[in-house]
N, C-alpha and C positions, 0 to 999 in steps of 0.2 A: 400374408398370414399363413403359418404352417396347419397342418391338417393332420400328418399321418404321427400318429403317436413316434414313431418310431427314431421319427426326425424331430420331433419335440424333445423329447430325450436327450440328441444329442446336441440342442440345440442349447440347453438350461447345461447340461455338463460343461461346453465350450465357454457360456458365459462365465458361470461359478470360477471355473478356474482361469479366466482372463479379469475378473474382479482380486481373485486371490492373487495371480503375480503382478497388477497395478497396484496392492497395499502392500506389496514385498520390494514395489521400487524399481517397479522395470518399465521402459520407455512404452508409448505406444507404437512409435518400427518395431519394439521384440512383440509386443503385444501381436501386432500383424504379423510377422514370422512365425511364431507359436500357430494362429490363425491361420494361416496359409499351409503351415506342415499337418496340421490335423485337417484340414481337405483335401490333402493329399490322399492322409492316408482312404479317408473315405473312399476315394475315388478309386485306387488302388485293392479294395479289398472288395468292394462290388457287397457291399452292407447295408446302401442304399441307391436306388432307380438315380440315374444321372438326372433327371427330373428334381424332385426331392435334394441333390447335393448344391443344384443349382437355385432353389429359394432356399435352404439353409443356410448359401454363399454372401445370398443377398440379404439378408435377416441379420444375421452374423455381423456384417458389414455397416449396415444400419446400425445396430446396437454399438459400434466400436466409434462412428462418427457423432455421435449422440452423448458432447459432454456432461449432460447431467448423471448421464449414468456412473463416471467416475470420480464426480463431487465426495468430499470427503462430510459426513453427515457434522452440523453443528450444534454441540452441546446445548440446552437447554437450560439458565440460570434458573432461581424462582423470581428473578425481579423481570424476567420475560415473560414468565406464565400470566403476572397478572395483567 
């Protein structure tokens, strides 16, 4: 579970926009490329403790193996509701 606000942060941006290029139609290898070049950059720009880049690695990761999270939501008729 992450802790330091700071990695939260960049942890809901990373999802947000790997939710948004799975409904634009891009595999999950781009998905993981995308993923892997933005913990580059983290790492590279020293923005967060090497600590920190390594459970947002694993967090990140989780969330990406986790196909519920890129189910597409199913419409709700009224003859379901009752």
């Amino acid at each position: 579970m992450l802790q330091d606000s700071q990695t939260i942060r960049f942890y809901q941006k990373l999802t947000d926009a790997m939710l948004y290029l799975w409904q634009k139609g891009y595999s999950f290898d781009e998905l993981r490329l995308y993923t892997d070049g933005y913990i580059a950059c983290l790492r590279h720009s020293n923005t967060l403790e090497a600590y920190h880049i390594h459970r947002l690695e694993e967090e990140i990761f989780r969330f990406l193996r986790d196909p519920s999270n890129f189910e597409l939501p199913m419409p709700q008729t009224y003859a379901n509701i009752r």
